[in-house]
Residue, then its C-alpha position, 0 to 999 in steps of 0.5 A: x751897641x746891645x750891650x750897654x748898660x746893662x744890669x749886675x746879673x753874675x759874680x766876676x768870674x776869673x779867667x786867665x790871659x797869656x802875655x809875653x815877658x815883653x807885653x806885660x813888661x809893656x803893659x807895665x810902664x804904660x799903666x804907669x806912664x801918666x801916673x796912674x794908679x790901675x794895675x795891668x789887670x784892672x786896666x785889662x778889666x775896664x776895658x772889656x768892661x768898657x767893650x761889652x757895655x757892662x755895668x762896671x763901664x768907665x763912661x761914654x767916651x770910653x765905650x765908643x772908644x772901645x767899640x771904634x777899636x773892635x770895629 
């Protein structure tokens, strides 16, 4: 894991993601499915936040859930 915690080093930078009418439809009712209040986006976001160990990182467990995933 090199990239944990590491410090605020640049602005957020916006990039662009392509999805199916399906996968965001998807996306949509999982977001929701527990109430949650995160969109699709900020879903999105914490999870790379949580994959690249970013400062923005939403815990423990959920980094090691994240690199078990990408393994």
């Amino acid at each position: 894991m090199p990239f944990r915690d590491r410090p605020v080093q640049d602005a957020d930078q916006a990039t662009t993601i392509h999805l199916t009418p399906h996968e965001l439809e998807t996306l949509q009712k999982l977001v929701v499915k527990d109430g949650d209040t995160l969109s699709p986006t900020e879903l999105i976001e914490a999870f790379v936040a949580d994959l690249t160990g970013s400062w923005r990182t939403n815990g423990s467990d959920e980094r090691e859930y994240a690199f078990a995933w990408f393994k």
